[in-house]
Each structure stands twice: as C-alpha cells, then as structure tokens.
OpenMM code with the backbone's topology and positions (N, CA, C; nanometers):
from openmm import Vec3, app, unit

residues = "UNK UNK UNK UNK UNK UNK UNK UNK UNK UNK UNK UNK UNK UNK UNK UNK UNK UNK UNK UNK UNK UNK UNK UNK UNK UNK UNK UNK UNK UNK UNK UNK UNK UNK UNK UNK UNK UNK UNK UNK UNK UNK UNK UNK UNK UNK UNK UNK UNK UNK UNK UNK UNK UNK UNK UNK UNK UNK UNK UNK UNK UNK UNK UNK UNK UNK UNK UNK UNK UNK UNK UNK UNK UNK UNK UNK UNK UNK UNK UNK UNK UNK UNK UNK UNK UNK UNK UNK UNK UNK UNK UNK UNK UNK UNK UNK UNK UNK UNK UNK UNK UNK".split()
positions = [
    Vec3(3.5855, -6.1848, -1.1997),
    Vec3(3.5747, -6.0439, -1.1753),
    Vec3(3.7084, -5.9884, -1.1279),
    Vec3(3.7591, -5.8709, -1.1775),
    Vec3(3.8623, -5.7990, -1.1445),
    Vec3(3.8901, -5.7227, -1.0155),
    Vec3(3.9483, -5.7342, -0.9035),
    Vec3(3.9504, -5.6945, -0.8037),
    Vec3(3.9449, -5.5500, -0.7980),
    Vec3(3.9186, -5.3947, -0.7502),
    Vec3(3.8941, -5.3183, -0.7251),
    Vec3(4.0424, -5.2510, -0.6951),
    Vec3(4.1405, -5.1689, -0.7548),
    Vec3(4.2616, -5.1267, -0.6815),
    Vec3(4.2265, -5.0477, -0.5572),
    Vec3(4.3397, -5.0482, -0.4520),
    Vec3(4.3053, -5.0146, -0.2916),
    Vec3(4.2835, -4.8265, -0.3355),
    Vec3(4.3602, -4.7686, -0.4218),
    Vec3(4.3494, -4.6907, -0.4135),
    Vec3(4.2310, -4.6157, -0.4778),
    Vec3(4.1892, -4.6754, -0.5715),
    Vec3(4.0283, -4.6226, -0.5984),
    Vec3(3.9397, -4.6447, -0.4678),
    Vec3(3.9775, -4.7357, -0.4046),
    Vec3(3.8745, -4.7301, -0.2671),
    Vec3(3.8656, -4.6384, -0.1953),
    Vec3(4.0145, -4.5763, -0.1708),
    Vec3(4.0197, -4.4496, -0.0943),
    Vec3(4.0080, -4.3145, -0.1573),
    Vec3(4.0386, -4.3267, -0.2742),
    Vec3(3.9433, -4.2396, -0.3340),
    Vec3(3.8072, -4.1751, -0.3267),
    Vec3(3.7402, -4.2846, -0.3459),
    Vec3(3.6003, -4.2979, -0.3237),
    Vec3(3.5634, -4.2880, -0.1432),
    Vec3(3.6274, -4.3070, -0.0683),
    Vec3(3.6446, -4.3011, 0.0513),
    Vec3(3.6362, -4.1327, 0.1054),
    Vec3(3.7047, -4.0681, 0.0398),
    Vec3(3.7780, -3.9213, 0.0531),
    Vec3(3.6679, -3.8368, -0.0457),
    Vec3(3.6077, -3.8448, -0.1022),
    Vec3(3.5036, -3.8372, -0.1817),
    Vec3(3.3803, -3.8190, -0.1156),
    Vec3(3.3329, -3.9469, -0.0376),
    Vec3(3.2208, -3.9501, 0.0184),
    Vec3(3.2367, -3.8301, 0.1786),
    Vec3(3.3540, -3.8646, 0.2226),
    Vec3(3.3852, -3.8022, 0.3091),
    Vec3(3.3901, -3.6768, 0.3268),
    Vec3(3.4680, -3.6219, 0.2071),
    Vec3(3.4203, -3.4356, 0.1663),
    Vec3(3.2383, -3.4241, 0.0937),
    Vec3(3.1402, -3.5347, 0.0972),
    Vec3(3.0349, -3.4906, 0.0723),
    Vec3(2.9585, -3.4866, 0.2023),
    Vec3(2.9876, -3.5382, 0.3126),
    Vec3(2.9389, -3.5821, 0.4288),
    Vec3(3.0099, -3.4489, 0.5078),
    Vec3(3.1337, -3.3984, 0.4605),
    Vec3(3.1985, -3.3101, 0.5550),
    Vec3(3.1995, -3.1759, 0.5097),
    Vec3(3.1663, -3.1434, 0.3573),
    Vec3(3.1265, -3.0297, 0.3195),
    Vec3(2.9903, -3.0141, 0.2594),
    Vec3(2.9731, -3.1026, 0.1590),
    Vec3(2.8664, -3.0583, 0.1039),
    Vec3(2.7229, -3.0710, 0.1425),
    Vec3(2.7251, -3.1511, 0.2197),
    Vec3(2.5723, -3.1685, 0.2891),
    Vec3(2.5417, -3.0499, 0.4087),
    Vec3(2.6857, -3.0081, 0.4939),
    Vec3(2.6692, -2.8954, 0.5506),
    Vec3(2.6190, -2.7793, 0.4746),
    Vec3(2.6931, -2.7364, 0.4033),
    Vec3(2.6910, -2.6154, 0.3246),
    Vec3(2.5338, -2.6150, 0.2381),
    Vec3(2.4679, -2.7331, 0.2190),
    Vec3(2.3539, -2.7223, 0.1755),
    Vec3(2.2400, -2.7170, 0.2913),
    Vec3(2.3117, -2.7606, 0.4112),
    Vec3(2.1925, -2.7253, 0.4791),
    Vec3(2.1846, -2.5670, 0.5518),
    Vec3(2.3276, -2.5270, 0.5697),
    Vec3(2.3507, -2.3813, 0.5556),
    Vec3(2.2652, -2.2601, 0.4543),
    Vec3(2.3385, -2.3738, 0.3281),
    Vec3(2.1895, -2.2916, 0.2416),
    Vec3(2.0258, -2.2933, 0.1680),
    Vec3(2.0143, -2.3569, 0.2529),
    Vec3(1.8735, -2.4200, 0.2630),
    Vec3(1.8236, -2.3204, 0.3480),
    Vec3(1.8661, -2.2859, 0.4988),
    Vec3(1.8621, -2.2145, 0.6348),
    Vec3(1.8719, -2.0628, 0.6304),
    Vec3(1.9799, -2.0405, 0.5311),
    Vec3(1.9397, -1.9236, 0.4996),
    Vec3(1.8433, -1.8804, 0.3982),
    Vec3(1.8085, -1.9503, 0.3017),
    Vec3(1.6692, -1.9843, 0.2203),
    Vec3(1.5526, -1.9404, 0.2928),
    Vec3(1.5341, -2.0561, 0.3685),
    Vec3(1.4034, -2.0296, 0.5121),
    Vec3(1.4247, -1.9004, 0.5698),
    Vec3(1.5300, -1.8566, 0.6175),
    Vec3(1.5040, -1.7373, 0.6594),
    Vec3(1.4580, -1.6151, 0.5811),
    Vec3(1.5465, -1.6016, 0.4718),
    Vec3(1.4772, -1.4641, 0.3602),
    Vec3(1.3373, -1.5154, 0.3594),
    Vec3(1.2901, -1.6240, 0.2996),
    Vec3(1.1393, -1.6581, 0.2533),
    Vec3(1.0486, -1.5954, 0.3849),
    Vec3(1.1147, -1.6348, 0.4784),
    Vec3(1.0608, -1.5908, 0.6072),
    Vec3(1.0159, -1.4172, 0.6432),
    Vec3(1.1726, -1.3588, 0.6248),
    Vec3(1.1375, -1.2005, 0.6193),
    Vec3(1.0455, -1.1652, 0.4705),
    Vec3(1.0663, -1.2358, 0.3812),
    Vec3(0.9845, -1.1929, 0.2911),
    Vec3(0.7585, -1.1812, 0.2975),
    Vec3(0.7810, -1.2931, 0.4138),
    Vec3(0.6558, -1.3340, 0.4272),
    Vec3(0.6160, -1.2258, 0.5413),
    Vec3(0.7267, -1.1792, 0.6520),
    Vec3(0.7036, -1.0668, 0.7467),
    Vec3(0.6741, -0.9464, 0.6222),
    Vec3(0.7822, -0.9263, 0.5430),
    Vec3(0.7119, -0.7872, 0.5281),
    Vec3(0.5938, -0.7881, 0.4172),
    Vec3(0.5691, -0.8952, 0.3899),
    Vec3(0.4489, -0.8923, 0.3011),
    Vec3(0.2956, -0.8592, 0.3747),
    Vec3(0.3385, -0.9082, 0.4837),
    Vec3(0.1752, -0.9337, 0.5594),
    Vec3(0.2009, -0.7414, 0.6057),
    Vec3(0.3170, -0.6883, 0.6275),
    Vec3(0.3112, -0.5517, 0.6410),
    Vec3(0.2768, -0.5095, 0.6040),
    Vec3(0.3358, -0.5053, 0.4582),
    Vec3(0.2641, -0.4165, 0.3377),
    Vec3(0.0892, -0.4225, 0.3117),
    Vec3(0.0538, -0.5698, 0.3000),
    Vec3(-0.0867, -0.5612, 0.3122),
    Vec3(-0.1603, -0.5064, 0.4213),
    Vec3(-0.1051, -0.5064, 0.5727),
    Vec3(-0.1667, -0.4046, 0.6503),
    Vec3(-0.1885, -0.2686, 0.6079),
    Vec3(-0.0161, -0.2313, 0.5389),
    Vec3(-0.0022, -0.0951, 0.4834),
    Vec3(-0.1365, -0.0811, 0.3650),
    Vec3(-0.1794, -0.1204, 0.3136),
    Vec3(-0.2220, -0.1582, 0.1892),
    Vec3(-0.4042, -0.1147, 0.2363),
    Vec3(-0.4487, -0.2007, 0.3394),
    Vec3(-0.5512, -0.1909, 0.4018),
    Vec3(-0.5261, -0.0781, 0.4417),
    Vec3(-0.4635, 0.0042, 0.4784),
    Vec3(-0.5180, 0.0989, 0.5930),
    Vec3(-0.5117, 0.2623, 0.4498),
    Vec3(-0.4269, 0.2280, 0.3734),
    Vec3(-0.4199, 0.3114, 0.2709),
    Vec3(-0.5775, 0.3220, 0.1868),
    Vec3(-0.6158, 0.2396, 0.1445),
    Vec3(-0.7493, 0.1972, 0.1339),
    Vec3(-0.8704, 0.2444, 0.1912),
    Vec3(-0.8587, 0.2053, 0.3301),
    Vec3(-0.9701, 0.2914, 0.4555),
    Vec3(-0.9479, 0.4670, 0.4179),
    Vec3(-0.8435, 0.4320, 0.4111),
    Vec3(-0.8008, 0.6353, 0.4200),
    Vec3(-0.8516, 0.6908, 0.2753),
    Vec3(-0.8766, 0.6120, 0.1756),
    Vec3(-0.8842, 0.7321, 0.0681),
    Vec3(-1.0111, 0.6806, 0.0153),
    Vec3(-1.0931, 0.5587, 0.1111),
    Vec3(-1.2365, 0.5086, 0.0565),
    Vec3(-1.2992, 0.6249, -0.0129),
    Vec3(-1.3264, 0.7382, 0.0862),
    Vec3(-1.3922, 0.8354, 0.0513),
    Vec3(-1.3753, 0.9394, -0.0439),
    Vec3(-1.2546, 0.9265, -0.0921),
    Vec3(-1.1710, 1.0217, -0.2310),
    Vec3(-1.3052, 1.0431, -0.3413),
    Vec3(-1.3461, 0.9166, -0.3649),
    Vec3(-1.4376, 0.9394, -0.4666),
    Vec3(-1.5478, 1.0289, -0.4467),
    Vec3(-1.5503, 1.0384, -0.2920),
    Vec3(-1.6910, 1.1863, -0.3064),
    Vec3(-1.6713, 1.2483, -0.3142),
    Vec3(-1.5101, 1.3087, -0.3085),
    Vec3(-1.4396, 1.4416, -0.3700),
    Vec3(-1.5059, 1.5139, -0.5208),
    Vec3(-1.4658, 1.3910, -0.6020),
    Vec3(-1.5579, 1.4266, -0.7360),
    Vec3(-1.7208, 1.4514, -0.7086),
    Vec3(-1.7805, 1.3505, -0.6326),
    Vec3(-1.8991, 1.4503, -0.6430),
    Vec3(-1.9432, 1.5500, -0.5888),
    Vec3(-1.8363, 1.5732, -0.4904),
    Vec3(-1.8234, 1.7209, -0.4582),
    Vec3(-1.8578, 1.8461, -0.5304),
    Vec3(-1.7284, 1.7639, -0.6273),
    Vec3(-1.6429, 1.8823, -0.7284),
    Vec3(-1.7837, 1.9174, -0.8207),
    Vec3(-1.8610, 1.8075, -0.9082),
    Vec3(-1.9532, 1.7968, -0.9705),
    Vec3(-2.0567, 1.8803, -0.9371),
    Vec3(-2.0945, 1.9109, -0.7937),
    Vec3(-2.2247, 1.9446, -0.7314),
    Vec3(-2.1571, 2.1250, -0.7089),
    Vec3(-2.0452, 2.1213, -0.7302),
    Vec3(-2.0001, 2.3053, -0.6970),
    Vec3(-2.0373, 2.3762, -0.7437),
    Vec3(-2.0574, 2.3719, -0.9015),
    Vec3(-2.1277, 2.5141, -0.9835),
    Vec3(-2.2333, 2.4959, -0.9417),
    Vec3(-2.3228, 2.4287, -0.8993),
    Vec3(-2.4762, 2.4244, -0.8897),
    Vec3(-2.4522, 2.5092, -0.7299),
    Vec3(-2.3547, 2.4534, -0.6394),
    Vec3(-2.3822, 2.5654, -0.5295),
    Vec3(-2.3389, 2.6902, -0.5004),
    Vec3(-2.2179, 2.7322, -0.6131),
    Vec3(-2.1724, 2.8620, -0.6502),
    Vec3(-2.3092, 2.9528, -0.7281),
    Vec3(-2.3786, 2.8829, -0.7788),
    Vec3(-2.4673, 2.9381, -0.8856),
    Vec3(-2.5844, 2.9810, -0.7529),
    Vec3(-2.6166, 2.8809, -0.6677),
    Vec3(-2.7530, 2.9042, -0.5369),
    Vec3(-2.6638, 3.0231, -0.4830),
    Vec3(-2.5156, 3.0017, -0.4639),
    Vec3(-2.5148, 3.1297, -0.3915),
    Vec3(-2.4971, 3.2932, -0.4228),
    Vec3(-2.4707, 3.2550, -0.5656),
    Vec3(-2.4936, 3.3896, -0.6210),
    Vec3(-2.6015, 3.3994, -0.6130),
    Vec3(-2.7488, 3.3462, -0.6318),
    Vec3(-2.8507, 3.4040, -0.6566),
    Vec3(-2.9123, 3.4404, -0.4747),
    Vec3(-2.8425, 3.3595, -0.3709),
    Vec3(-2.8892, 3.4071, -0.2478),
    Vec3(-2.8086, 3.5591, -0.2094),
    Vec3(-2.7109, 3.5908, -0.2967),
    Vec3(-2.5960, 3.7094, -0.2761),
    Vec3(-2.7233, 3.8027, -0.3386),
    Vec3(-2.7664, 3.7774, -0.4696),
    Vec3(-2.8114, 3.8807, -0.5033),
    Vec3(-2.9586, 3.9655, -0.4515),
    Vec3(-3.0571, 3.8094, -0.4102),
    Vec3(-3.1731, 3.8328, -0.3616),
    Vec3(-3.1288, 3.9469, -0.1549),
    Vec3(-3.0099, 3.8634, -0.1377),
    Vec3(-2.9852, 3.9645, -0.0201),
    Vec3(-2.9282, 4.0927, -0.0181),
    Vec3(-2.8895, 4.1340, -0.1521),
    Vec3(-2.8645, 4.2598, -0.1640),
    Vec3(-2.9863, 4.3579, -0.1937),
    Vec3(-3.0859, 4.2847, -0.2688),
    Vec3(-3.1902, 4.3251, -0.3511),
    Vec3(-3.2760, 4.3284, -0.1604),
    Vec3(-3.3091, 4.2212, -0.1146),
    Vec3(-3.3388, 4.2847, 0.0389),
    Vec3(-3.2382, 4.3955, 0.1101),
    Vec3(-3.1559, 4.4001, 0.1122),
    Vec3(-3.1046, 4.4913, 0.1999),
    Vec3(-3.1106, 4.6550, 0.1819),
    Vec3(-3.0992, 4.6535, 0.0530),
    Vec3(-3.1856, 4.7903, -0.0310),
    Vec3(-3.3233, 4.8187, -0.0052),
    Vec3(-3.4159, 4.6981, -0.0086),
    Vec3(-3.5817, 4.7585, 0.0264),
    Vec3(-3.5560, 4.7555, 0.1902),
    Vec3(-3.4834, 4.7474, 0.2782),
    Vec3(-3.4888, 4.7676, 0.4142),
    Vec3(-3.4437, 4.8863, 0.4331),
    Vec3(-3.2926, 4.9217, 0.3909),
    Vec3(-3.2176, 5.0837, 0.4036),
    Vec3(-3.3669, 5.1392, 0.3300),
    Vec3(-3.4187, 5.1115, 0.2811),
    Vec3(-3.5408, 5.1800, 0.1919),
    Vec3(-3.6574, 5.2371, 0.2601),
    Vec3(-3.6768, 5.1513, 0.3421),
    Vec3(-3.7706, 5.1982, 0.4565),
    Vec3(-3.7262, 5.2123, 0.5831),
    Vec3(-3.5749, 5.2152, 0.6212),
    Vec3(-3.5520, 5.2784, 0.7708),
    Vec3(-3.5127, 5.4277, 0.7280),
    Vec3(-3.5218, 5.4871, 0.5865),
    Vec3(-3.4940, 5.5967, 0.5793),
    Vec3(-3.6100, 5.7032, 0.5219),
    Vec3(-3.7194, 5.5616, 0.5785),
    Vec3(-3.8205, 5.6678, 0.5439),
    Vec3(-3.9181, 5.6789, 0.4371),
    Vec3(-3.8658, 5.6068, 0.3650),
    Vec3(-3.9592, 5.5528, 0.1916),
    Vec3(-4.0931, 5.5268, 0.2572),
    Vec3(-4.1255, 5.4322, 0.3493),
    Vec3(-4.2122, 5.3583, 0.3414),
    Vec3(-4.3006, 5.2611, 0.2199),
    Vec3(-4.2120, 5.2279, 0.2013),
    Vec3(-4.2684, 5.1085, 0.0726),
    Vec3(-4.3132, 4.9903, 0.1749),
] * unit.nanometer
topology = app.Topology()
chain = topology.addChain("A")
for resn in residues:
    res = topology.addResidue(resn, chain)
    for name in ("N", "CA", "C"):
        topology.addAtom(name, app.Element.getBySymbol(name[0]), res)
C-alpha cells in the first residue's frame, strides 16, 4: 500500500476543520432561525383562527337578513292595508263627532 502524502493529510485536516468551524455552525444558525419563523408562523395562525371565529359569531346571523328581506313585501303590503282601514276609520269617526250620527 502507498503511503498517504503529509500534505493531503492536512488538507483533509483544514477541511474537516472549516466543517466543524463553519459549516455546522451556520447550519445550526439556520436551522434556529427556521424554528423561529415556523414559530411566528404558528403564533399568527392560531390568531387568525381566533380572528376567523369571532368573524363567524358576528355575521352567524347575516342569513336572517334575507329572510328578513323575503318577509318585507308581505309586511309593506299588511301595512298598507292597516294605513288604509285607519284612514277609512278615521273618516267614520270625524263622521260622527260632527254630527252624522252613523
């Protein structure tokens, strides 16, 4: 077997050494800052779904708006006919405080 030259050793020496002295830092650097975004991401998510819920509670009831809306001519229509029956009374009353006696 062929002996190994000294200087490939230190090569490989200087090698391992900038992976031990940079690159394993810098990955755990960015690993750390990884965890952290994932982190704010997970804060404002659970926000939004609060936001989300409470938006929800607030407009549950929107939909009886429409049957509101649906049920209006029918009570525009009762109240014209209570407009008219109280005009149609208020005439047979002026009718007899002036004396008609009907």
């Amino acid at each position: 077997m062929e002996s190994v030259p000294s200087y490939v050793i230190v090569i490989w020496w200087i090698a391992l050494a900038l992976t031990a002295l940079v690159v394993l830092p810098l990955a755990v650097y960015l690993l750390n800052r990884t965890l952290t975004a994932a982190r704010r991401i997970e804060h404002n998510l659970n926000e939004a779904r609060r936001a989300a819920a409470g938006i929800q509670a607030n407009t549950r009831e929107a939909n009886q708006l429409n049957v509101t809306l649906e049920a209006a001519p029918a009570i525009v229509q009762s109240g014209a006919a209570i407009e008219s029956g109280s005009g149609e009374l208020t005439r047979t009353l002026a009718g007899r405080l002036d004396g008609d006696g009907r």
